[in-house]
Backbone as CSV, one residue per row, in Angstrom:
resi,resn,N_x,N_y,N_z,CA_x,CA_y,CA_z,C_x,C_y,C_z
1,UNK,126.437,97.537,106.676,125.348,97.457,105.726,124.250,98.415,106.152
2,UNK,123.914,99.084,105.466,122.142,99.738,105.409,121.028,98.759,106.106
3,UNK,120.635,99.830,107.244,119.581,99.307,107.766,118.487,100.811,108.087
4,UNK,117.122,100.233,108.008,115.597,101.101,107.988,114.943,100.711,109.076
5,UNK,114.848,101.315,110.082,113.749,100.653,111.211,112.800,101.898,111.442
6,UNK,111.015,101.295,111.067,110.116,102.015,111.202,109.584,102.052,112.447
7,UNK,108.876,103.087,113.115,108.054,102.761,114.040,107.029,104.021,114.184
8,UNK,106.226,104.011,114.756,105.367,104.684,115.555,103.697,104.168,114.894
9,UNK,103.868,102.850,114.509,102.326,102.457,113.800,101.420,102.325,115.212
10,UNK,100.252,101.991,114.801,99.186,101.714,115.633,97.838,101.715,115.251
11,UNK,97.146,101.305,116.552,95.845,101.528,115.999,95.085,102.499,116.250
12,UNK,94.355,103.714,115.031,93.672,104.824,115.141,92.517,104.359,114.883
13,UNK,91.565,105.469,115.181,90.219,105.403,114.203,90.178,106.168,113.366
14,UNK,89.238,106.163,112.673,89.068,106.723,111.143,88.889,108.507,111.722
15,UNK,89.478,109.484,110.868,89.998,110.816,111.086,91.204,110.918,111.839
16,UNK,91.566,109.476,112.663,92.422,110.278,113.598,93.759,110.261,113.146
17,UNK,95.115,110.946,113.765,96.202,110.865,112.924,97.510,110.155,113.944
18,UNK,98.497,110.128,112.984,99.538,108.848,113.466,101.372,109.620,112.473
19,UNK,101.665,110.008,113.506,102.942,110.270,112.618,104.216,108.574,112.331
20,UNK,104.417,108.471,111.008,105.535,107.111,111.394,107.153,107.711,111.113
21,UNK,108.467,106.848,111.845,109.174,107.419,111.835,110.439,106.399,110.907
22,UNK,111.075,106.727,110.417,112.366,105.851,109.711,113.472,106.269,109.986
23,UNK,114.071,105.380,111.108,115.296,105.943,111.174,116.732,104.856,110.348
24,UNK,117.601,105.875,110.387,118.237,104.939,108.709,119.836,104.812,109.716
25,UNK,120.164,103.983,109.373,122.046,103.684,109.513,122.680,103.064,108.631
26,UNK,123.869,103.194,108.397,124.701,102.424,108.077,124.978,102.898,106.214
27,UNK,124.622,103.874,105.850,124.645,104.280,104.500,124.359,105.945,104.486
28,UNK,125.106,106.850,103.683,124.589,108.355,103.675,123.263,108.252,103.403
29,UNK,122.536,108.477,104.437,120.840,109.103,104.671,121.011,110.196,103.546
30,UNK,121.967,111.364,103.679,121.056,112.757,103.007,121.791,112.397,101.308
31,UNK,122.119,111.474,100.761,121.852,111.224,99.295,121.690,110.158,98.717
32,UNK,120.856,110.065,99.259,119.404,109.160,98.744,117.643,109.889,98.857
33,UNK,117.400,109.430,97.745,115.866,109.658,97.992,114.886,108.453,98.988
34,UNK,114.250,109.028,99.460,113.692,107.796,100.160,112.237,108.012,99.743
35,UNK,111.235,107.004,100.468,110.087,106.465,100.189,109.171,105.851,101.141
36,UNK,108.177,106.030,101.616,107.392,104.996,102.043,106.445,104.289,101.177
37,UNK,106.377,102.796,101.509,105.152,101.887,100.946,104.556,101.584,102.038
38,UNK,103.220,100.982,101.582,102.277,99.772,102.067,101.948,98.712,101.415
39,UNK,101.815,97.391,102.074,101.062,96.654,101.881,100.038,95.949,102.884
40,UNK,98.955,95.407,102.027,97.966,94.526,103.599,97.952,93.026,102.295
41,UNK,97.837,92.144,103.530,98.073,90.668,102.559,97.290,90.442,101.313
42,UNK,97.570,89.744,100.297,97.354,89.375,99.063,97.158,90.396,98.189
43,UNK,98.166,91.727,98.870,97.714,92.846,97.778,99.368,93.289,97.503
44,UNK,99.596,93.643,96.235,100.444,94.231,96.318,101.320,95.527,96.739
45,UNK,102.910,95.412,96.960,103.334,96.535,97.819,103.303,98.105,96.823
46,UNK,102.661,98.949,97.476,101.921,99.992,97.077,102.787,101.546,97.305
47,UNK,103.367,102.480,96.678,103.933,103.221,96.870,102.816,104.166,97.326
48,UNK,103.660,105.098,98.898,102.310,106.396,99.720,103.228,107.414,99.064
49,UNK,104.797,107.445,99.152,105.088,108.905,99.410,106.690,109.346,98.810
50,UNK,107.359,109.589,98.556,108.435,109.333,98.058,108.749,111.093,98.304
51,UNK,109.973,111.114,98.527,110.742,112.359,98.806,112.254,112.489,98.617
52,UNK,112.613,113.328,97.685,114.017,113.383,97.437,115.168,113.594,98.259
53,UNK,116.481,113.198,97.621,117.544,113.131,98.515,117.722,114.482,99.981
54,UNK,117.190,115.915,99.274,117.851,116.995,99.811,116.108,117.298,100.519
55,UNK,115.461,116.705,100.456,113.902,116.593,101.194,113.452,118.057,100.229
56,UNK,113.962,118.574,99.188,113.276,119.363,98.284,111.750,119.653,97.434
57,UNK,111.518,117.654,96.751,110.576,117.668,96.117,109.690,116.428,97.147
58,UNK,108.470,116.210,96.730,107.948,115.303,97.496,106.828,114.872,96.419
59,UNK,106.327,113.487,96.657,106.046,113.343,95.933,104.854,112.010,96.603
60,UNK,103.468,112.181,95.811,102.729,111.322,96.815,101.441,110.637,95.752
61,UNK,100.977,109.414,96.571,99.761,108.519,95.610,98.816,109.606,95.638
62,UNK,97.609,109.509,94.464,96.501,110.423,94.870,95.816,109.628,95.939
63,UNK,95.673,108.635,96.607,95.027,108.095,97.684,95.483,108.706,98.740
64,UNK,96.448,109.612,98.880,97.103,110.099,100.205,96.846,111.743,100.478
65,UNK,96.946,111.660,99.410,97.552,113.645,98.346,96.797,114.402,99.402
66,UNK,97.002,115.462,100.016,96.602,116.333,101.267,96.099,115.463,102.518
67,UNK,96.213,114.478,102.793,96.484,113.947,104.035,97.467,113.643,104.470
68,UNK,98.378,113.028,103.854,99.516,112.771,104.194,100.855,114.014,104.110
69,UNK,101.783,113.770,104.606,102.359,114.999,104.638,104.305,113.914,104.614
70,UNK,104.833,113.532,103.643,106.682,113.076,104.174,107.271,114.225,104.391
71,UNK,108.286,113.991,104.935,109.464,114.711,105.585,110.719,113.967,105.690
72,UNK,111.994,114.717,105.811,113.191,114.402,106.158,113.808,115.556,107.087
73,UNK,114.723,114.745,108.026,115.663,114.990,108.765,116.974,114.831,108.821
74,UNK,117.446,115.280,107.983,118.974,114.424,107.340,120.290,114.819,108.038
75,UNK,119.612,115.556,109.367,120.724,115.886,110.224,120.346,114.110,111.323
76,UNK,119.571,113.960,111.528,119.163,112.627,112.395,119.172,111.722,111.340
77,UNK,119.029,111.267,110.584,118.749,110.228,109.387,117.887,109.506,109.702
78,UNK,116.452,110.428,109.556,115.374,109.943,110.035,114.423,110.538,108.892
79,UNK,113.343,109.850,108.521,112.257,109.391,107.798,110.840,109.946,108.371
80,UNK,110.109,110.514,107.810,109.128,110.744,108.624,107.522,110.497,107.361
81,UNK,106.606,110.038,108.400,105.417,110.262,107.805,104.253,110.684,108.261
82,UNK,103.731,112.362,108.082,103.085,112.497,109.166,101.206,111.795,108.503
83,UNK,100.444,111.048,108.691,98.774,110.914,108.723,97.869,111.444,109.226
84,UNK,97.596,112.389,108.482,95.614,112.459,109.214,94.862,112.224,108.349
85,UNK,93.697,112.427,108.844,92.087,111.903,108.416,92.667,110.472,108.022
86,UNK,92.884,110.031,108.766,93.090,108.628,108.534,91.204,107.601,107.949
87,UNK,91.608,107.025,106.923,90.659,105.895,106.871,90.897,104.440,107.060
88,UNK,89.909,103.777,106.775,90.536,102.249,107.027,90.908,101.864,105.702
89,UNK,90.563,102.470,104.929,91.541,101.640,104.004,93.091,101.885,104.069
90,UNK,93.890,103.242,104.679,94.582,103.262,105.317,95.997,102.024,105.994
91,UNK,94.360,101.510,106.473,95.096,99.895,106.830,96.178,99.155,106.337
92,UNK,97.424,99.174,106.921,98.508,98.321,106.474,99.512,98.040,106.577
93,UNK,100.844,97.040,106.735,101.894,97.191,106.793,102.886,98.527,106.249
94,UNK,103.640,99.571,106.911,104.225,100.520,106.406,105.497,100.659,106.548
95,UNK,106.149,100.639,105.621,107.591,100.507,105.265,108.321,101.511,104.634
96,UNK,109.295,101.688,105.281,110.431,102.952,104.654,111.724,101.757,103.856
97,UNK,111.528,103.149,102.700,112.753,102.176,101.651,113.553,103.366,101.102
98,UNK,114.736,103.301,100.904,115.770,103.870,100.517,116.278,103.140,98.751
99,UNK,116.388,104.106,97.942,116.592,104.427,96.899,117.732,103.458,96.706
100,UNK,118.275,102.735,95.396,119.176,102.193,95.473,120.377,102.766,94.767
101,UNK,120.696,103.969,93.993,121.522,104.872,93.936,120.834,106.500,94.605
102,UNK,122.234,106.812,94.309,122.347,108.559,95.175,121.721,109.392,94.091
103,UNK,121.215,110.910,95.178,120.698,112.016,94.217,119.687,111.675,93.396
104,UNK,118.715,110.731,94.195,117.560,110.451,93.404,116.137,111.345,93.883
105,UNK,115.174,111.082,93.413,113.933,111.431,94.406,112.799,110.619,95.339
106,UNK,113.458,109.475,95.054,112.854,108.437,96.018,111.557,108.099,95.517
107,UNK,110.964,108.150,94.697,109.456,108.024,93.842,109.754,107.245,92.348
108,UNK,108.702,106.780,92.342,108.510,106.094,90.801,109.460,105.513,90.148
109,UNK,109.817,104.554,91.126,110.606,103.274,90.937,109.998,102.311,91.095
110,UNK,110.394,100.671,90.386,110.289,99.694,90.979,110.226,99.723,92.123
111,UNK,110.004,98.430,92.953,109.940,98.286,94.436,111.562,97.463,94.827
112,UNK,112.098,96.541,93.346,113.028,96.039,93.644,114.566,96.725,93.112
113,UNK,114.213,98.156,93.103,114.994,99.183,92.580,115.456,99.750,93.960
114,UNK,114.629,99.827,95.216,115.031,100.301,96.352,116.322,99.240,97.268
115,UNK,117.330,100.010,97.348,118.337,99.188,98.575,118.019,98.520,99.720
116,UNK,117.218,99.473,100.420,117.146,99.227,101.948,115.487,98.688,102.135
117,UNK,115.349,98.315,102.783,113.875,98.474,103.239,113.862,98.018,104.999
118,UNK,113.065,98.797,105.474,112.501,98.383,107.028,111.562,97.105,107.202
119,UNK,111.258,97.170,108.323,110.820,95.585,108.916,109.411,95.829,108.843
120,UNK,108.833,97.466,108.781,107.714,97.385,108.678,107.023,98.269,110.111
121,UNK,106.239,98.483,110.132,104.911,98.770,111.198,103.708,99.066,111.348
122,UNK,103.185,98.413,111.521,101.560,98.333,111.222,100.552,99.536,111.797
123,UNK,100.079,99.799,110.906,98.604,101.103,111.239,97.451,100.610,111.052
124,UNK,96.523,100.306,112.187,95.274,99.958,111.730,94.285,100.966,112.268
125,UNK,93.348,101.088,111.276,92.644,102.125,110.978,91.134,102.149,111.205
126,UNK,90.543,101.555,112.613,89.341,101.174,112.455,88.829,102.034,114.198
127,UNK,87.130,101.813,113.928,86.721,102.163,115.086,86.228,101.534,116.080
């Protein structure tokens, strides 16, 4: 079965930056589009970044748009998200999710349209 494990969250302060990483098994990584979300409690889960199967197009919230930067590695089947100028609103659970069919672009889907999802890793964003 498909599995997503995120990591490299933590806690920054505001400007500073935080790359997160998704590494994927158990399903072809390079055709699928993938995605990162957030959520922080009683809010709903929030799409940052979405990037297509062949890491071609990319695609991002305007809350992120020139700070944030996705990537793929589809020789490692790894996920990437690089952050700067981090703010606190920033703040939140961050999760890599995989597309639930192939040759997609990993963006502007449902949330219960994605296959896979990670366990999560938290970025907090304060000084």
């Amino acid at each position: 079965d498909g599995q997503l494990a995120e990591s490299g969250g933590g806690l920054v302060q505001p400007g500073g930056s935080l790359t997160l990483t998704c590494t994927a098994s158990g399903f072809t990584f390079d055709t699928y589009g993938m995605a990162w979300f957030r959520q922080v409690p009683g809010k709903q889960r929030e799409a940052v970044s979405g990037i297509s199967f062949s890491g071609g197009s990319k695609y991002y919230a305007a809350s992120v748009k020139g700070r944030f930067t996705i990537s793929r590695d589809n020789a490692k089947n790894t996920l990437y998200l690089q952050m700067n100028s981090l703010r606190t609103e920033d703040t939140a659970m961050y999760y890599c999710a995989a597309d639930s069919e192939e040759y997609t672009t990993g963006w502007n889907k449902p949330t219960n349209e994605y296959g896979y999802w990670g366990q999560g890793t938290q970025v907090t964003v304060s000084s």
